[in-house]
C-alpha positions in Angstrom: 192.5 141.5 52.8 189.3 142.0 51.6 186.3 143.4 53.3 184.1 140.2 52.1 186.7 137.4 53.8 186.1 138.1 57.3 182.5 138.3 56.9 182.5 134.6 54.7 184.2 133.3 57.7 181.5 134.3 59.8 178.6 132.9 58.2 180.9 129.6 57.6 181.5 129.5 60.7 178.2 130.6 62.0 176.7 127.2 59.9 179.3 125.1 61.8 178.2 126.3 65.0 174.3 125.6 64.1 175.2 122.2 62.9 177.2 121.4 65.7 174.9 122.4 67.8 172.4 120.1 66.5 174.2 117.2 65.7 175.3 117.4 69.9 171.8 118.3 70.9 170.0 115.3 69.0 172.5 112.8 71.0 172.6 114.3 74.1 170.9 112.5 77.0 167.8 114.2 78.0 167.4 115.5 81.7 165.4 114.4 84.6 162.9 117.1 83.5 163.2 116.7 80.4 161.2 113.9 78.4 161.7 110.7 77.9 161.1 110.7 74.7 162.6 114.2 73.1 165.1 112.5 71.1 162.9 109.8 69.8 163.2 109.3 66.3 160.3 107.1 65.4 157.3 109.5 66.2 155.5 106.5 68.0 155.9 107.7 71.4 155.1 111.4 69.9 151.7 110.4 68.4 150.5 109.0 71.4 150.7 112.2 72.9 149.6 114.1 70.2 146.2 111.9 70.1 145.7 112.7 74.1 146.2 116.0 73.3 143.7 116.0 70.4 141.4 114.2 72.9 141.3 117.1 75.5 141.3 119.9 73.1 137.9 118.2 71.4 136.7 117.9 75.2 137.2 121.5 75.9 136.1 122.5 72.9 132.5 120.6 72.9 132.3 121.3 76.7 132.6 125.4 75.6 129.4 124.7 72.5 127.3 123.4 75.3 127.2 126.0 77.3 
């Protein structure tokens, strides 16, 4: 055997843990903690927030000029 094998089984194997790990993680119900909306797929939800967080940032930032 070959040194190269055992280390091409690692990396392949390596991948199918990432994927998996993924795959489980984008299906998986999210906790009471958790968001509602983490597994969203549609980014409608997510720009919602992203605009309130836009908001406060331009607050804090014009709020920091005037003084």
């Amino acid at each position: 055997m070959n040194w190269q094998e055992p280390v091409v089984v690692f990396i392949v194997g390596l991948c199918a843990g990432v994927c998996i790990y993924r795959f489980v993680s984008f299906f998986r119900k999210p906790k009471k903690e958790d968001d509602t909306v983490c597994n969203c797929s549609c980014n409608c939800c997510n720009l919602k927030k992203m605009k309130k967080k836009k908001q406060i940032a331009r607050f804090f930032s014009q709020s920091r000029h005037q003084i």
